[in-house]
BASE-887400 format. One record per residue (C-alpha): x, y, z. Coordinates in steps of 0.2 Angstrom, whole numbers, plus 5000, padded with zeros to 4 digits. Layout:
BEGIN
XYZ ...
% end
This chain:
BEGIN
557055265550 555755125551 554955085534 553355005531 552654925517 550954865508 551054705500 549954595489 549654375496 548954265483 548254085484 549153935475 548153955460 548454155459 546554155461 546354235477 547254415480 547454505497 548254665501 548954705517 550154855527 551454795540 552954865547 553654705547 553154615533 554354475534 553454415553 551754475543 551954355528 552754225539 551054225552 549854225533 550954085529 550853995547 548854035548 549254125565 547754245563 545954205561 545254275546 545254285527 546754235522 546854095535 545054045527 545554025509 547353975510 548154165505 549954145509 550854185494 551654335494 551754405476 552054595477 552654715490 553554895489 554254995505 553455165508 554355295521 552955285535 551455175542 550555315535 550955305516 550855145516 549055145522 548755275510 549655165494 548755025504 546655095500 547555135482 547954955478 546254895484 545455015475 545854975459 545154815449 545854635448 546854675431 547654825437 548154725450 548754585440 549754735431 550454785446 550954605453 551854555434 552754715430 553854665445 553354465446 553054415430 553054225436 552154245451 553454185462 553254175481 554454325487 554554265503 556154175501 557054315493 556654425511 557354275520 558954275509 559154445510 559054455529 559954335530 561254415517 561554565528 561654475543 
% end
C-alpha cells in the first residue's frame, strides 16, 4: 500500500506555517528545505517541518489537507504541539527512521 501524507513547514521563528500533501514527503521536505521549487515557501524560508500524519490514500490526504488549512492559526498551533510541543524540525527523525529499517 502506498501512503500519503499532509504535513505542516514552518519558518525558523515558527512565524510562518505551510501546509502541504506528498506521497513522498521525505523527498517533499527535503526539496522545501533545498529551495528546489519556485514559490512560497522558497520566498519566505519555510523549511521546517513541524507536523505531519500518514493518511491511507493521495485522496484523504488532500481531503485532511483543505481541513488543516481551513482552520485558524491557533488550531494549528494546537495541532502542531499536541505532537511537537517544542517545535522540533522532524526531518531528522524520518531520516533516522529510513535509515533504521534499512
Amino acid at each position: 500500500m502506498k501512503y500519503s501524507y499532509v504535513y505542516i513547514l514552518s519558518d525558523v521563528n515558527n512565524k510562518i506555517l505551510y501546509t502541504g500533501v506528498t506521497s513522498d514527503l521525505l523527498k517533499r521536505v527535503w526539496e522545501h528545505k533545498n529551495h528546489v521549487v519556485e514559490g512560497f515557501t522558497k520566498r519566505y524560508n519555510v523549511t521546517k517541518l513541524v507536523y505531519y500524519e500518514e493518511g491511507e490514500d493521495i485522496y484523504s490526504a488532500i481531503s485532511r489537507e483543505k481541513q488543516i488549512k481551513g482552520k485558524l492559526r491557533k488550531k494549528k498551533i494546537a495541532l502542531i504541539e499536541k505532537v511537537n510541543p517544542e517545535w522540533r524540525d522532524l526531518y531528522l527523525d524520518l531520516i533516522n527512521e529510513k535509515t533504521m529499517s534499512l
